[in-house]
Residue, then its C-alpha position, 0 to 999 in steps of 0.5 A: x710669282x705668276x700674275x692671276x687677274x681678278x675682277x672687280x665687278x659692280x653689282x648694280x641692282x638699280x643702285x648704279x646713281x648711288x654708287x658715285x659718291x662712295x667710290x673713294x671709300x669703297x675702293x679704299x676698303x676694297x683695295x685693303x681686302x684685296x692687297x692683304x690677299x695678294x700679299x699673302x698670295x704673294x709672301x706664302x704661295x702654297x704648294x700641294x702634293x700628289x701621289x698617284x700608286x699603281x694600285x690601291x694595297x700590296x704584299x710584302x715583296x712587292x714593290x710600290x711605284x708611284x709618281x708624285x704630282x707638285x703643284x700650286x695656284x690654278x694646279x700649275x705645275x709648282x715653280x717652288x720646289x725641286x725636292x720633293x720627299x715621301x715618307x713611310x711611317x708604321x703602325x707603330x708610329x715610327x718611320x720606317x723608310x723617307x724617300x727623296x726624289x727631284x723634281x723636274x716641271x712638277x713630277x717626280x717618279x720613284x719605288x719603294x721594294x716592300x723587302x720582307x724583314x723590313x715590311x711586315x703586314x700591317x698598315x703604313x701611312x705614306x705622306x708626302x710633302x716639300x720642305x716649303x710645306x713644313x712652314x705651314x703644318x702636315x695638315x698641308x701635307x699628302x697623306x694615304x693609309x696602304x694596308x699591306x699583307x703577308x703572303x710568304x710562310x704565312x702560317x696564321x690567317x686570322x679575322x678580329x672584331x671586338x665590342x666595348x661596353x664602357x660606364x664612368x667606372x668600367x670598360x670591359x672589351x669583349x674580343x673575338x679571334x678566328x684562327x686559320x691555317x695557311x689552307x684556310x682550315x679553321x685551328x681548333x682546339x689550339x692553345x692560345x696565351x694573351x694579353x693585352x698592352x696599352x702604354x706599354x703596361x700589360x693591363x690584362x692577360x689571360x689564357x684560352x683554347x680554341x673552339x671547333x670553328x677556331x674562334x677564341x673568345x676574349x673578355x677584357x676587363x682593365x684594371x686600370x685606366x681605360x684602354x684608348x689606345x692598346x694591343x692583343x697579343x695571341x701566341x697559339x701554340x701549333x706545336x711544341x716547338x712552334x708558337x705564333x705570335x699575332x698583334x691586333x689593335x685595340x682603339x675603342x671607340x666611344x659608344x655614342x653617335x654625334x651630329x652637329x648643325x652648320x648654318x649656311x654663312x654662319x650664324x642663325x638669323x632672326x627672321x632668315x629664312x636659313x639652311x642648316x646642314x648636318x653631319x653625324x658621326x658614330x664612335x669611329x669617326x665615320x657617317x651614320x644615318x639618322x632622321x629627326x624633327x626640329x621643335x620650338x621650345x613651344x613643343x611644336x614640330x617645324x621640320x622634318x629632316x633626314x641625312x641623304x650621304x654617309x649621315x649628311x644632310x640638310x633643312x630650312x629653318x626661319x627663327x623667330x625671336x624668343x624662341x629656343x629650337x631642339x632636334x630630335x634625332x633618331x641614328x639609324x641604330x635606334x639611338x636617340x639625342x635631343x641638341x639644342x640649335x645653335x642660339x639665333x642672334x637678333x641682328x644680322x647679315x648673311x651669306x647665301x650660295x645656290x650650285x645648281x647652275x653648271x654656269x654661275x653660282x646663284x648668291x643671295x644677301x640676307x639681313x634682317x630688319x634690324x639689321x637692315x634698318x641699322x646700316x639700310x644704304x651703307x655697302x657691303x661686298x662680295x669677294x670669290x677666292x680659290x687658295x688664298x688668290x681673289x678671282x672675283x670681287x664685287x660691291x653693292x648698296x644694302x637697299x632692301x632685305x634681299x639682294x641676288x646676284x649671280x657670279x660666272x664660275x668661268x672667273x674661277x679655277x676648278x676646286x673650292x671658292x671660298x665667296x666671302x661678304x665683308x661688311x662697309x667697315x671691312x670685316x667679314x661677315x658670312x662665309x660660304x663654300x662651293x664647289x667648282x667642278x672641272x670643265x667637261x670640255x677637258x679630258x684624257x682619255x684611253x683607249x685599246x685596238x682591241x675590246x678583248x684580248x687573249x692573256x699574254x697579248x699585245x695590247x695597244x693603247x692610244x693616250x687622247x687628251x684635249x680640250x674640247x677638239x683642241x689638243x693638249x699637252x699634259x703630263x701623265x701616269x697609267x696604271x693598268x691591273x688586273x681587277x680580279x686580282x686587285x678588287x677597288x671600291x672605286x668611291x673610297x679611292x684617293x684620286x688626283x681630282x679628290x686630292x688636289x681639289x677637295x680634301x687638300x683644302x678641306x679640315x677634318x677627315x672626309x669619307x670617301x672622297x671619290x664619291x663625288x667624282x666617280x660618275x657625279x649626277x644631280x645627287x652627287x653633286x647635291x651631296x657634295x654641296x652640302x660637304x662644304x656646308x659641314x666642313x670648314x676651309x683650312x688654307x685661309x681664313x680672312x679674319x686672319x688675313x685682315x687682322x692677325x700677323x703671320x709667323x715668320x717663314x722659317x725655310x725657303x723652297x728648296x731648289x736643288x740638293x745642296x750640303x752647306x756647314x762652316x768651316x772654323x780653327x781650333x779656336x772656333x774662329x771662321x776661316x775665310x776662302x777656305x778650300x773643301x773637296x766633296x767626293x762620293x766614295x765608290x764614284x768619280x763624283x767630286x765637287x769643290x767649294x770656298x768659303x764666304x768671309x764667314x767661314x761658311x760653304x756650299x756645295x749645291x746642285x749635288x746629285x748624291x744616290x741615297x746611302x752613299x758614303x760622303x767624304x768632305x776633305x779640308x787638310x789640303x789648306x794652310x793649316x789644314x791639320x788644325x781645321x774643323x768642319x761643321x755641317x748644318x742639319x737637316x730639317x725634317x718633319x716629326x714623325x707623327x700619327x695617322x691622320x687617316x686612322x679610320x681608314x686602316x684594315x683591321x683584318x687584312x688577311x680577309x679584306x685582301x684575301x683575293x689579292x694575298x692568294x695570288x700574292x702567295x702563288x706569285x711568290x711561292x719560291x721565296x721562304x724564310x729560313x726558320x730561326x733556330x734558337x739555342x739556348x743556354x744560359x741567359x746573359x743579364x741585359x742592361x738596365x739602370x740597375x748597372x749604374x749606382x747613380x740609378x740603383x734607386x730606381x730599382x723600387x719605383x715602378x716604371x714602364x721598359x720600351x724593348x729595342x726591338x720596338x725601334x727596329x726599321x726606325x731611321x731616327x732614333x730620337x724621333x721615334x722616341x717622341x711617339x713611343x715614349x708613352x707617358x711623356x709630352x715632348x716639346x721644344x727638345x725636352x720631354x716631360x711628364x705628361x700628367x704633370x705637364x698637363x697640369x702646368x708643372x713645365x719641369x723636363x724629364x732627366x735623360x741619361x744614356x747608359x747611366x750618364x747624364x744627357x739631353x735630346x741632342x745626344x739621342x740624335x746620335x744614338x743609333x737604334x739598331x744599338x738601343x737595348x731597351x729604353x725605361x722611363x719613370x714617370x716619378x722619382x718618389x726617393x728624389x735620388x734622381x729629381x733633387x740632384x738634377x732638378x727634373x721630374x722624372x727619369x728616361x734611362x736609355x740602355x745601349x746593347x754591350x759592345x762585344x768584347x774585342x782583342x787589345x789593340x795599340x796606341x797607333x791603332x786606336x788613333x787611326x779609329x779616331x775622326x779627323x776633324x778636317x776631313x768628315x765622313x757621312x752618308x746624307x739623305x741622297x737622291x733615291x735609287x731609279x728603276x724601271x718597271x718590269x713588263x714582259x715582252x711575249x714575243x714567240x708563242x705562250x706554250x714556249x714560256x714555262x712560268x706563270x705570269x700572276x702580275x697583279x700590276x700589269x702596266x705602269x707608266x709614270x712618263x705619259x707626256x703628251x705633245x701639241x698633237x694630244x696623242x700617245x700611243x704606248x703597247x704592253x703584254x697581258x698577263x695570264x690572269x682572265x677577267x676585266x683589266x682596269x686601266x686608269x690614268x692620271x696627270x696635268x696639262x701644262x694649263x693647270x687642268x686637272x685630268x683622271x680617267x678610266x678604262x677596262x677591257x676583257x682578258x679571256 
């Protein structure tokens, strides 16, 4: 662990001759405060992770490269881990592709190939995250929304919006659909069936015709409970022989906006002149507008307030005893709310933090005379933290009412401070947040030889980074696109400042997060003070580090790639110095290992491409023929939900409309070979009704989940938590939501094609083998429930293995596994490639092909030496207009670093 130093400084305020005589217990309450940091500092260093794309949104066939940024304290590049994973999760909540990449000082490159088939238009969350992460929860974890479109055969663009209207009894959703054609002509007089789905129960369905315009006009009305969580399914019948299919989602929102009120250092004080900050939000989660007034319960108006940024903002308030205060808030929608203020307590202390100085941070301790006249004399102390790791502590004599102080923010890495006022027993008491922005004396910049540039030209550019005039040596990724092609809103953007300094220590979701670094003025940063006013700080919490014990680390940081088991007899029993081989098949690569005196083995510092094939073999040992190997499991996040939902694009055909018109140009030599359905007799698919243990099953009322929906889904098991609706897994057993909420713990009885079965054995299951999955929330005939003890059914139907030919004894033993030799294909190291950019060497009229890039440069090995200077050439495409070039990275002081530059193609 690196060594960061801290300082102890003494405020003195005329109070340096009273200081002495308390010294001892002073340093003992501060020397607790600091050694519990350090040791959690210490025990639980914390990792963060970063993704920097070549661009914002893509298209199926596309390819997405990306450079992940590993670091730790002060942003230094990370020494923990050296396996860093991405995971792609779909809209449906299932995974669809992980990515395992090696860590090498702090970075790691890598792609993921957008296949058509596999990829389909829609929203993906992308996290990233190291298994030493997994220790401290996936609000830890990297996490991006990237909307993706379809380009190829699109015979469907569409544009979606819906309102709902929801009382205590009803919810009635009023839906409109626009239907276009590929050339952007409306669809009118179309058939259109649909219906509606939330929990996998068809809750409304219905039947229409489009209008001139090509609009479709959709009341729904649940009969139900009320849709939280649904999809609209439309089939449009283009002709008899050609019906398109189109999902959107359905999440209402509710109808009413919110704010809440945050006390600067936590509470209302009586007789403390306070600030208090606000934030408002609508039904979606996102800022509104308002304006408002403060009044007492006496009727009197005291304040008046309005938000300045995405519904945030602020005002003064001095409480007085007795007294009650109100705001009444008007949204900008013409709604109004009335919220009682938080209730002031009658004796406090408080914390009080000024950010104007680009130099120091202004700090004031407030107490009222209660308070005051109760510890008057006694000391309190002031400790400044960023992650966990003190940089700043300080102690002071409560002598008067108001005590100022100012701390350098030199003391204080770039990013969140977390200053903290304990009290003389020790406890804190106030809690403020600041933002530390990074010094304006370390830059990376770019720069071209040319301001404009014919397509297809040459174009030089010169990479400078320093610090001040002194060079520096960092590491960096560019990425350089066409802005007419790749249109970005550059305040919503995901960046490595917003990432790593902001909302990866910040709880809840924050709205466009580059906002306050894309070209920060006085405004920004007065907004950005206010953010850390209204939301909390979610790595440490020093009433948890002062009192409560940690849970137990369960992983270590993982340090290379490595495949460990045990090796056991028939018998069970461990066998000592046993020798095992590793090979690749298709490759020269082997490895060996011997067993430890408890029969497990290791073979580590492996370098194993993804989806090889892994054979290890033990026959070669004495008694090689009765061994059996035993590998350990993988651990692995759940796979989860969008944390980032409101960030995804409802209607992506219009939101990436310049994007998917070049897309469908650049890819107009691939089709899709059109299904050709020939139907005959319909076979009987497996259901619960082939087994006579289930037939009672028959007459409940259940909800079926088609395999299909777990298409592109690598774990089966895993996908089943998120898709099994109606049921809670917890702790390798699913249960009944509703009763499970009501405190019946009673688990849900598995069974796989009719036999009876558990959790581990859906971990084998395959899901391109799944036919359909049934799951009874209740068992009213007990046929099931009575024998097995369970509450509730999941019936999990496996697709019929065709029928095959007859084969003998002989034959069928070879199918068998050998227990001493295992065949598997573990999670391997992914594929490198190398970005493809053109070189034009002779003239532009030898070439006959459209060059219609929409990335026209991407970089993720930009290492700059001790010269700070790198030079780097490319080729433009053919696209006119600005070309955006940005580039991201660390130095190797921990200097987080982001730039951008543009120049003219014409």
């Amino acid at each position: 662990m690196r060594f960061v130093k801290f300082v102890i400084a003494l405020i003195l305020f005329s109070t340096a001759l009273q200081l002495s005589s308390y010294a001892q217990q002073d340093s003992i309450v501060l020397d607790n405060i600091m050694n519990k940091s350090k040791k959690l500092a210490e025990e639980r260093p914390t990792e963060r992770v970063y993704v920097h794309f070549d661009k914002p949104y893509y298209s199926v066939a596309d390819t997405i490269w990306f450079k992940t940024y590993l670091t730790m304290e002060q942003n230094l590049p990370s020494i923990l881990s050296k396996i860093v994973y991405v995971d792609v999760i779909n809209s449906r909540d299932s995974l669809v592709q992980t990515i395992k990449l090696p860590v090498v000082k702090g970075v790691a490159a890598g792609n993921i190939p957008l296949t058509p088939g596999t990829y389909k238009q829609g929203n993906y969350y992308i996290k990233a995250y190291t298994l030493w992460m997994l220790n401290f929860g996936e609000d830890f974890f990297f996490s991006k929304t990237i909307p993706v479109g379809e380009a190829i055969d699109k015979q469907l663009i569409t544009h979606f919006s819906y309102k709902t209207t929801q009382t205590d009894k009803n919810q009635n959703i009023e839906a409109i659909v626009q239907f276009k054609n590929s050339e952007n002509i409306a669809q009118a007089n179309k058939t259109v069936n649909w219906k509606v789905t939330s929990n996998f129960d068809v809750v409304s369905k219905g039947k229409g015709t489009t209008d001139q315009n090509g609009i479709l006009r959709i009341k729904i009305d649940s009969r139900k409970e009320p849709i939280t969580s649904g999809e609209l399914i439309t089939d449009m019948t283009l002709s008899e022989t050609n019906i398109v299919t189109s999902n959107f989602k359905l999440k209402p929102a509710k109808s009413d906006n919110d704010v809440q009120f945050f006390p600067e250092g936590g509470d209302l004080i009586n007789g403390v002149a306070t600030r208090i900050a606000f934030k408002a939000i609508n039904g979606s989660g996102l800022g509104v507008e308002l304006k408002g007034t403060i009044t007492d319960n006496g009727g009197n108006t005291l304040t008046n307030f309005t938000s300045s940024h995405l519904g945030m903002g602020s005002f003064y308030l001095n409480p007085e005893n007795n007294k009650v205060y109100t705001a009444n808030v008007t949204f900008k929608d013409g709604t109004t709310k009335s919220i009682e203020l938080p209730k002031p307590v009658a004796s406090g202390i408080t914390l009080q933090v000024s950010n104007t100085d680009p130099l120091a941070l202004g700090i004031k301790i407030f107490a009222n005379e209660t308070y005051f006249e109760a510890n008057k004399g006694k000391m309190v102390f002031i400790v400044g933290s960023n992650g966990g790791i003190v940089y700043y502590a300080a102690k002071t004599k409560l002598n008067s009412l108001v005590t100022n102080a100012k701390i350098p923010k030199d003391k204080f890495p770039a990013g969140i401070t977390q200053i903290t006022l304990f009290s003389e027993a020790g406890d804190p008491v106030s809690e403020r947040l600041a933002f530390n922005y990074p010094k304006s004396t370390i830059s990376v910049s770019l720069k071209t030889d040319l301001a404009a540039y014919k397509p297809r030209q040459k174009v030089k550019m010169t990479v400078t980074a320093k610090n001040g005039a002194v060079p520096i040596e960092g590491n960096y990724s560019i990425s350089v696109t066409d802005d007419q092609k790749v249109p970005v809103n550059e305040d919503n953007e995901i960046t490595i400042l917003s990432s790593l300094l902001l909302t990866s220590d910040l709880k809840g979701y924050i709205e466009k997060p580059n906002y306050y670094f894309n070209k920060p003025d006085e405004k920004k940063i007065s907004d950005l003070d206010v953010l850390m006013l209204t939301q909390g700080y979610r790595r440490f919490n020093f009433k948890d580090i002062m009192t409560a014990p940690f849970p137990p680390l369960t992983l270590l940081p993982e340090q290379d790639m490595r495949i460990t088991g045990t090796l056991r007899d028939r018998t069970g029993m461990p066998v000592r110095k046993g020798a095992l081989r590793l090979t690749v098949t298709g490759s020269k690569y082997s490895a060996e290992a011997l067993t430890n005196n408890t029969g497990v083995f290791a073979f580590p510092n492996l370098n194993i491409p993804d989806s090889s094939e892994v054979v290890i073999n033990a026959k070669y040992n004495a008694n090689g023929s009765s061994l059996m190997i035993l590998l350990d499991g993988q651990m692995a996040p759940p796979v989860s939900k969008n944390p980032k939902q409101i960030d995804e694009i409802v209607n992506i055909d219009s939101a990436l409309a310049p994007y998917l018109n070049n897309s469908k140009k650049q890819y107009s030599y691939l089709r899709t070979l059109k299904e050709v359905k020939i139907e005959g007799a319909k076979a009987k698919r497996p259901s619960h009704a082939d087994y006579p243990s289930l037939s009672g099953l028959s007459n409940i009322t259940g909800t079926t989940i088609d395999g299909d929906r777990f298409q592109g889904c690598n774990t089966f098991a895993l996908c089943l938590q998120t898709q099994a609706m109606g049921l809670t897994f917890f702790e390798n057993n699913f249960y009944v939501t509703r009763d499970y909420n009501q405190g019946n713990k009673t688990p849900v009885q598995i069974f796989i094609n009719g036999t009876p079965s558990d959790y581990f054995a859906l971990t084998a299951v395959q899901s391109s083998e799944v036919e359909s999955v049934e799951i009874f929330p209740r068992d009213e005939l007990g046929t099931v429930n009575r024998l097995y003890g369970t509450n509730g059914v999941l019936v999990v139907n496996m697709k019929k293995a065709p029928k095959g030919t007859k084969m003998s004894l002989a034959e069928f033993k070879k199918l068998m596994p050998e227990a001493n030799l295992l065949k598997f294909s573990p999670k391997g190291f992914s594929t490198q490639r190398e970005f493809y950019s053109p070189k034009y060497v002779n003239a532009a009229s030898t070439y006959n092909f459209n060059d219609l890039r929409s990335t026209i440069y991407w970089n993720p090995k930009v290492v700059t030496d001790t010269t700070g200077v790198l030079s780097l050439d490319y080729y433009n495409g053919d696209g006119n207009g600005t070309y955006r070039a940005v580039i991201e990275g660390v130095d190797k002081d921990g200097n987080i670093s982001r730039s951008v530059y543009r120049y003219t193609v014409k």
